[in-house]
C-alpha positions as CSV (number, residue, x, y, z in Angstrom):
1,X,20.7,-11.1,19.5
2,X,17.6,-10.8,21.6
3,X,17.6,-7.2,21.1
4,X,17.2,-8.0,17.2
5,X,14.8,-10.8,18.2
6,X,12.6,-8.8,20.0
7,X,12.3,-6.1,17.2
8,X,11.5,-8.6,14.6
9,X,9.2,-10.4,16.8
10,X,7.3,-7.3,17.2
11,X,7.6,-5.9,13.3
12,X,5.6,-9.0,13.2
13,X,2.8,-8.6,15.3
14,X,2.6,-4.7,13.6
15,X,2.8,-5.8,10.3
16,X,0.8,-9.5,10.4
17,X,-1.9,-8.8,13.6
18,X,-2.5,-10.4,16.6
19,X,-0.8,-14.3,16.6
20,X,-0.1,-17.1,19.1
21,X,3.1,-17.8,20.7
22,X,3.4,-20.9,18.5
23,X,2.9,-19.3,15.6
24,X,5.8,-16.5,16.5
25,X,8.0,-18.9,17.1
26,X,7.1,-21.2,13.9
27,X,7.6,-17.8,11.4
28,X,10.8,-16.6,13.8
29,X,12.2,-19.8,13.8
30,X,13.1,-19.7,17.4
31,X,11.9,-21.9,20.7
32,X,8.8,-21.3,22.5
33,X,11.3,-21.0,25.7
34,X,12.7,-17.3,23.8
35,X,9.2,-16.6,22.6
36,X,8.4,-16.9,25.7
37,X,10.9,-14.6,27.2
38,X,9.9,-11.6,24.7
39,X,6.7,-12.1,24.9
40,X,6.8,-11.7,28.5
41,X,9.0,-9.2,28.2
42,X,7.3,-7.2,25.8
43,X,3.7,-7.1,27.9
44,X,5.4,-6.3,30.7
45,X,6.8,-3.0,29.0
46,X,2.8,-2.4,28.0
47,X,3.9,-2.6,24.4
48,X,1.6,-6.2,23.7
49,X,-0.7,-7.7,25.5
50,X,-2.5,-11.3,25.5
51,X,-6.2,-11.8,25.2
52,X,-8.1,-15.3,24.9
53,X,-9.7,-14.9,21.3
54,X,-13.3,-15.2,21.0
55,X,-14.4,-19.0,21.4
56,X,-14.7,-21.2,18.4
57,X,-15.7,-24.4,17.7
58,X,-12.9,-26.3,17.9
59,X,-12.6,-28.6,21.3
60,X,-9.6,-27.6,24.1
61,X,-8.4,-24.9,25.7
62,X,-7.6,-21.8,23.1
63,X,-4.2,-20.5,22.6
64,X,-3.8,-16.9,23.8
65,X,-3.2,-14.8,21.1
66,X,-0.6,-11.9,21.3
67,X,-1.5,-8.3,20.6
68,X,0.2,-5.5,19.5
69,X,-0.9,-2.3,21.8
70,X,-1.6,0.9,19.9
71,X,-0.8,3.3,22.2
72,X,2.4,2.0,23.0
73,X,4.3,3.7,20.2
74,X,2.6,6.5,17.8
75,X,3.5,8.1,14.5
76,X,2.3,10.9,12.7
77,X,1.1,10.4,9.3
78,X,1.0,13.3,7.0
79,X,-0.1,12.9,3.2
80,X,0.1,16.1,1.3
81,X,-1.8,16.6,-2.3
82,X,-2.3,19.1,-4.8
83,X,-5.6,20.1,-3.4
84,X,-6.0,19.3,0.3
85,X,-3.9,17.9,3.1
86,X,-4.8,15.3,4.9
87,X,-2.8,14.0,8.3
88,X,-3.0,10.8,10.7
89,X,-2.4,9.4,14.1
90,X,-1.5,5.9,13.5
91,X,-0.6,3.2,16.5
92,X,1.3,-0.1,17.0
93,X,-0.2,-2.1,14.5
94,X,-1.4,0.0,12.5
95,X,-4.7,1.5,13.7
96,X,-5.5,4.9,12.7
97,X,-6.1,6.6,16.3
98,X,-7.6,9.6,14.8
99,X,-7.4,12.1,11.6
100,X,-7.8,15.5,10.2
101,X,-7.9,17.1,6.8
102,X,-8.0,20.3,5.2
103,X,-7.9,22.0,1.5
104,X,-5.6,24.0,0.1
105,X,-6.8,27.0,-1.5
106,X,-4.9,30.1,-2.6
107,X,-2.4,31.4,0.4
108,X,-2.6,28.4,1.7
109,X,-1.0,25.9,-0.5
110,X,2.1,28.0,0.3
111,X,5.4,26.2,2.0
112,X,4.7,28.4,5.4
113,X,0.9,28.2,5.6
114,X,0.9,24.1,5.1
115,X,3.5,23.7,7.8
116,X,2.2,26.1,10.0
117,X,-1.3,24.2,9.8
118,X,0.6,20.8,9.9
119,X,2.4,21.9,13.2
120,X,-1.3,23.2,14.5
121,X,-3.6,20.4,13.6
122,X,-0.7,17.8,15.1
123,X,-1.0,19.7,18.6
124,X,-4.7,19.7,18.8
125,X,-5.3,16.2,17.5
126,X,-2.6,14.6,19.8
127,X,-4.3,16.5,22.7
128,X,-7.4,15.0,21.6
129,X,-6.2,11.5,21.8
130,X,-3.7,12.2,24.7
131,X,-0.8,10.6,22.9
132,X,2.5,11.9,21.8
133,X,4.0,11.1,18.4
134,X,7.2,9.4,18.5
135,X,8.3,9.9,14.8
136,X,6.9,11.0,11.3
137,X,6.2,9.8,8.2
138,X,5.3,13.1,5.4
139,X,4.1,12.2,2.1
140,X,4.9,15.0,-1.1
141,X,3.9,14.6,-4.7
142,X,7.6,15.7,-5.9
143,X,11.4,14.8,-5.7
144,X,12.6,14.6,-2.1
145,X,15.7,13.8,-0.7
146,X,15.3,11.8,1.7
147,X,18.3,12.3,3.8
148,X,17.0,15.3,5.7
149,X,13.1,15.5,4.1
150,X,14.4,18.3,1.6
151,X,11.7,18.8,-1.2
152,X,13.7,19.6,-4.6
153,X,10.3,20.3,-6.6
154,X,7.1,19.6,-5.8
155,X,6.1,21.4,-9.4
156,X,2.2,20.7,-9.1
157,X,2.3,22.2,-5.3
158,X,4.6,25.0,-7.1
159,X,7.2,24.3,-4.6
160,X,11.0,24.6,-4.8
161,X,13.7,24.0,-2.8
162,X,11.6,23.6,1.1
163,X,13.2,22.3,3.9
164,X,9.9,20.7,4.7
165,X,12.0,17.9,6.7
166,X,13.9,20.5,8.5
167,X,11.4,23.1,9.5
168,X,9.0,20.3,11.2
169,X,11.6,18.7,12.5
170,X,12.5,21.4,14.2
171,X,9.3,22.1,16.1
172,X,8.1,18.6,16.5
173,X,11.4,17.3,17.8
174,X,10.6,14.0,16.4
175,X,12.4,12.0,13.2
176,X,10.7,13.3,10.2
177,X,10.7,11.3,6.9
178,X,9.5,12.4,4.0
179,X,9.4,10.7,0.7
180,X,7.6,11.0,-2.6
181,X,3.9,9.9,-2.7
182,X,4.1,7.2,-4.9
183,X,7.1,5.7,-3.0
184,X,4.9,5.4,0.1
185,X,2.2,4.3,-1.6
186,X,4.2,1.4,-2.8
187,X,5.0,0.5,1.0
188,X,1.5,0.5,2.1
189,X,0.6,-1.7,-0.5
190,X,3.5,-4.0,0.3
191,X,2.8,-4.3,3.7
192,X,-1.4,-3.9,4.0
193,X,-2.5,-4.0,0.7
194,X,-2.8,-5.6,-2.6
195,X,0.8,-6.9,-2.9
196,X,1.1,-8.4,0.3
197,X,3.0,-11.5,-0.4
198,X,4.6,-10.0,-3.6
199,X,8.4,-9.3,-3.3
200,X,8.7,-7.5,-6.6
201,X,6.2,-4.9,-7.2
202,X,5.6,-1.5,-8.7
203,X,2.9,1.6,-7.5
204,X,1.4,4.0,-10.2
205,X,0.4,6.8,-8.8
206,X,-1.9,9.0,-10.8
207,X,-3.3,12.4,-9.8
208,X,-2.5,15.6,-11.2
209,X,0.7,14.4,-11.9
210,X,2.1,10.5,-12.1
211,X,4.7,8.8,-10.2
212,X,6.1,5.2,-9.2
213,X,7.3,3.3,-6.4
214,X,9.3,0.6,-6.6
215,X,9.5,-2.6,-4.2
216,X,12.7,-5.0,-5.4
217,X,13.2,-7.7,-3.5
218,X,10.7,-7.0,-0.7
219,X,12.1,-3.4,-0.3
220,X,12.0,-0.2,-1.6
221,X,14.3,1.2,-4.4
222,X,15.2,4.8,-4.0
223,X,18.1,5.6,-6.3
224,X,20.7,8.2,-5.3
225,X,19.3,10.5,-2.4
226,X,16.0,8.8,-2.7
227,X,15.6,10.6,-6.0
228,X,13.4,7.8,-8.1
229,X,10.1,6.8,-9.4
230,X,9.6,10.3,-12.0
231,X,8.0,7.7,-14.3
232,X,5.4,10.2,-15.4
233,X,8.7,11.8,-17.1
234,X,8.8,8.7,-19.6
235,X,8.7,10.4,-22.6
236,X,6.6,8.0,-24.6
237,X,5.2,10.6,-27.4
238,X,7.6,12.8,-28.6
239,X,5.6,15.0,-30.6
240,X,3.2,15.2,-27.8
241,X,2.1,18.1,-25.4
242,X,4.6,20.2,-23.3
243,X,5.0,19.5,-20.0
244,X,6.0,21.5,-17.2
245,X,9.4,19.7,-16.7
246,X,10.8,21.0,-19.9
247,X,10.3,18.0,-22.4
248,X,7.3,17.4,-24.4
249,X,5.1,13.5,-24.5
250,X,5.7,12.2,-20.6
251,X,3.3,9.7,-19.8
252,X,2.0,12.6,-17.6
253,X,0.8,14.2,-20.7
254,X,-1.1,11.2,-21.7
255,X,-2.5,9.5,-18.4
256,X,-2.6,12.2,-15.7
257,X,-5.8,13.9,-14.8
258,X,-6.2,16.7,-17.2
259,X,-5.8,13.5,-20.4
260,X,-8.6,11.8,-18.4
261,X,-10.9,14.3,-18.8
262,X,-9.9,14.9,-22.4
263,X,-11.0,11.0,-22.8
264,X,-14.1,11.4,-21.0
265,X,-14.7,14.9,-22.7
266,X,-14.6,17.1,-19.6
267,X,-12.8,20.3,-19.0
268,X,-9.7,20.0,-17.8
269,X,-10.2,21.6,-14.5
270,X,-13.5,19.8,-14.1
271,X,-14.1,19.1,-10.1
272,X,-12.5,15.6,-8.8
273,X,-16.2,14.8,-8.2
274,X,-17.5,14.9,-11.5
275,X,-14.1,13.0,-13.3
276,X,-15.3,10.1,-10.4
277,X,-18.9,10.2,-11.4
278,X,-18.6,10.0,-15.1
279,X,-16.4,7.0,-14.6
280,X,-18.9,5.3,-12.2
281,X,-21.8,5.9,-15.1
282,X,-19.5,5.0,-18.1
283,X,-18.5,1.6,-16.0
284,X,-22.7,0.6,-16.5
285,X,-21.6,0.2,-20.3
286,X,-18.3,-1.6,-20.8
287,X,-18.6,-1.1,-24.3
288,X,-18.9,2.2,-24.5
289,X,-16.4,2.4,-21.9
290,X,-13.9,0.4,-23.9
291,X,-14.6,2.7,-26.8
292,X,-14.7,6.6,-25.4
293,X,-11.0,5.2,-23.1
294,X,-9.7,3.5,-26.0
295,X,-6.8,6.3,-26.4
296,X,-6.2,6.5,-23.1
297,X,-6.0,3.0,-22.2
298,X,-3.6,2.6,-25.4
299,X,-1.3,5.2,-23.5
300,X,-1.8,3.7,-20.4
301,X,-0.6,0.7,-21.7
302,X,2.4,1.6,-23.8
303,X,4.1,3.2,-20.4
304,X,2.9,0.2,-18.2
305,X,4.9,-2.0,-21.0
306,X,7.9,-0.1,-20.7
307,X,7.6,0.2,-17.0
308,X,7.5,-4.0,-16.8
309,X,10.2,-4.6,-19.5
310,X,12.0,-2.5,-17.4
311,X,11.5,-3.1,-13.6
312,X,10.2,-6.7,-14.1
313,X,7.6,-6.7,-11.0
314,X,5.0,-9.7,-10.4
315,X,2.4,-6.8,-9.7
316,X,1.9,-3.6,-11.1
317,X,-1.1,-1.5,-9.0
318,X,-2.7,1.1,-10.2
319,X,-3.6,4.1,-7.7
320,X,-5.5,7.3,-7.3
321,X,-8.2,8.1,-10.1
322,X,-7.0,4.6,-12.1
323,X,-8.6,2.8,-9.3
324,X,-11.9,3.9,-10.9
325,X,-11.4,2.9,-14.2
326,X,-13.7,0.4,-15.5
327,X,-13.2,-3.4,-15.3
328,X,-13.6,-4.1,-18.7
329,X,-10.9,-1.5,-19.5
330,X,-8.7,-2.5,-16.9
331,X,-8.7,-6.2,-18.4
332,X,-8.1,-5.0,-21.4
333,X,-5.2,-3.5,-20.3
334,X,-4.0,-6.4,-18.4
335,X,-4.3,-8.5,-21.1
336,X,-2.3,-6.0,-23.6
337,X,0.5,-5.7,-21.4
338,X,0.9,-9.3,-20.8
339,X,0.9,-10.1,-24.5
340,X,3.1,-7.5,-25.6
341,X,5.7,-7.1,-23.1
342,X,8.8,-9.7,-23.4
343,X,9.3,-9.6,-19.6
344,X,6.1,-10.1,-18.9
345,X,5.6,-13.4,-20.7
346,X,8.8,-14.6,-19.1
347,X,8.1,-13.8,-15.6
348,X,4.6,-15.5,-16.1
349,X,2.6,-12.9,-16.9
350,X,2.5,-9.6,-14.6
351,X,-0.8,-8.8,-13.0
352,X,-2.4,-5.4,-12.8
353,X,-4.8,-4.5,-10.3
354,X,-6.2,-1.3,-8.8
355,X,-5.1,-0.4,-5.1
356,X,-6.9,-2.4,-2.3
357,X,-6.0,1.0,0.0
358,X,-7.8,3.9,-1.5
359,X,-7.3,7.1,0.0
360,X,-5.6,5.9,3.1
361,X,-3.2,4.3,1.2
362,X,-0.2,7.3,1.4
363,X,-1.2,8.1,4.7
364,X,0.0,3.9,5.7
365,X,2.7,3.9,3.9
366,X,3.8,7.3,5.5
367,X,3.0,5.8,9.5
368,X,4.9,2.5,8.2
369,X,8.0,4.6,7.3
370,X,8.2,6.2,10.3
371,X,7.6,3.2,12.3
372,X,10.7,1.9,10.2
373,X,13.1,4.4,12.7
374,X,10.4,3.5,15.8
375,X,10.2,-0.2,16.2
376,X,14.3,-0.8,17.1
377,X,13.5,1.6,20.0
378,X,10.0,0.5,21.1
């Protein structure tokens, strides 16, 4: 019991911040005498420590507030895109220590080079810092199992059948977790984002390709062997374009990157840059943003529909390039999906809002799953 008391004391303090012994014990529901006893226990091991906060205006003597200690247990975040890699130091609490990123170009988007440079940029950022990973979270746009971190297809990396979980493993000697992008996403949002609060919420992911996380219940849903969340598979246009899975109309088709530069009249292959530009100008006009997004918005919205009548979250959050679209399109949206979907009217009316994360969002949620194996040991 105090062994499970002390982990969920400090899953608190990484999760919510710095807090006072009272409050601990309020949220924990245990004595001060116990929260004491952690507590005390717990700054002796150099894994908290208590500070007096900065004075206020209140009269009396402050409460100490207890603080998690970063460098008392670190993780290594990795999150892995189409077109650059980007990987993380992450402490106690959730501060990111230090970071590196790199793009993938031609040989080296391959399975060997990415893990080789992984492995590399690990060493010489730890050494940096002077800390040692204790665990790993690896984010991948594709179907993993997440038994043993092996990536089925990755099909927009061009990647089959990698033991990505396996071969790091193996020269880290750490736990490595890896998990689809979205999925992680979904966490870090849960936990540090926009649906903190929220026990029933779903994670859009849209890049190249689009995916979906689940939270149910205040945790994640990961179907057999973790294999869940294709939602850009919904076919939702039958006589639509092929896609590279073998059926023809997914939502991909309709709302992934190269459908957002149809909308906004781009190349397909136009530079990440430029996509984000266009949509910053077109934003300055809502009603020409309403009208040149008008088919895009209406496939945005017939997936999101199905995806609540479905799934039923409070939240749905849009990530990657949808967190640019304009307001006035994401009301419209909002409103749309509210009106038309039966299980949104009868939950109350599902929100949608863009990521509060941004680009760091995969990377958390990649640090928070690994934490998920470190905390019971810290």
């Amino acid at each position: 019991m105090r062994r499970h008391n002390r982990t969920t004391l400090l899953r608190l303090l990484h999760v919510g911040g710095p807090s006072t012994r009272a409050t601990l014990a309020a949220e924990l529901g245990l004595n001060r005498s116990t929260i004491k006893t952690l507590v005390d226990g717990l700054a002796e091991a150099g894994v908290v420590e208590e500070k007096v906060p900065r004075p206020g205006r209140g009269a009396g003597r402050p409460s100490l507030l207890v603080l998690p200690q970063p460098h008392a247990a670190v993780v290594l975040a990795v999150d892995l895109q189409v077109e650059h890699v980007a990987i993380a130091l992450v402490g106690l609490g959730g501060q990111i220590l230090g970071r590196n990123s790199w793009n993938l170009r031609g040989r080296m988007g391959r399975p060997e080079e990415v893990i080789t440079h992984i492995i590399e940029s690990t060493a010489i950022l730890a050494g940096d810092l002077d800390v040692t990973p204790v665990a790993a979270g690896v984010s991948v746009p594709g179907v993993v199992r997440r038994a043993d971190g092996h990536v089925h297809e990755a099909p927009n990396l061009r990647w089959t059948d990698v033991a990505l979980g396996e071969r790091l493993g193996g020269v880290l000697q750490i736990p490595i977790l890896v998990g689809n992008d979205a999925e992680f996403g979904a966490v870090a949002e849960h936990l540090r984002g926009a649906a903190r609060g929220a026990s029933d919420i779903v994670y859009i992911s849209a890049d190249v390709g689009v995916g979906g996380g689940v939270i149910a219940e205040g945790s994640a849903l990961r179907g057999g062997s973790g294999y869940v969340g294709e939602i850009g598979h919904m076919v939702i246009r039958p006589d639509g374009r092929p896609c590279y899975c073998g059926s023809s109309g997914c939502w991909e088709t309709e709302v992934g990157e190269a459908a957002l530069c149809r909308a906004l009249g781009l190349a397909e292959d136009t530079a990440r840059g430029a996509i984000l530009f266009e949509l910053r100008e077109l934003a300055r006009d809502p009603e020409a943003a309403m009208t040149r997004l008008a088919e895009f918005a209406e496939w945005l919205t017939l997936g999101l529909i199905n995806v609540v009548n479905l799934l039923g979250p409070q939240l749905v959050i849009l990530g990657d390039l949808l967190t640019v679209l304009p307001e006035a399109v994401l009301r419209h949206i909002g409103a749309e999906v509210r009106r038309r979907s039966l299980v949104s009217r009868a939950v109350g009316g599902t929100r949608i809002v863009s990521s509060a994360l941004g680009a760091d969002g995969r990377l958390l949620g990649a640090a928070e799953v690994a934490f998920e194996v470190v905390l019971d040991s810290v």
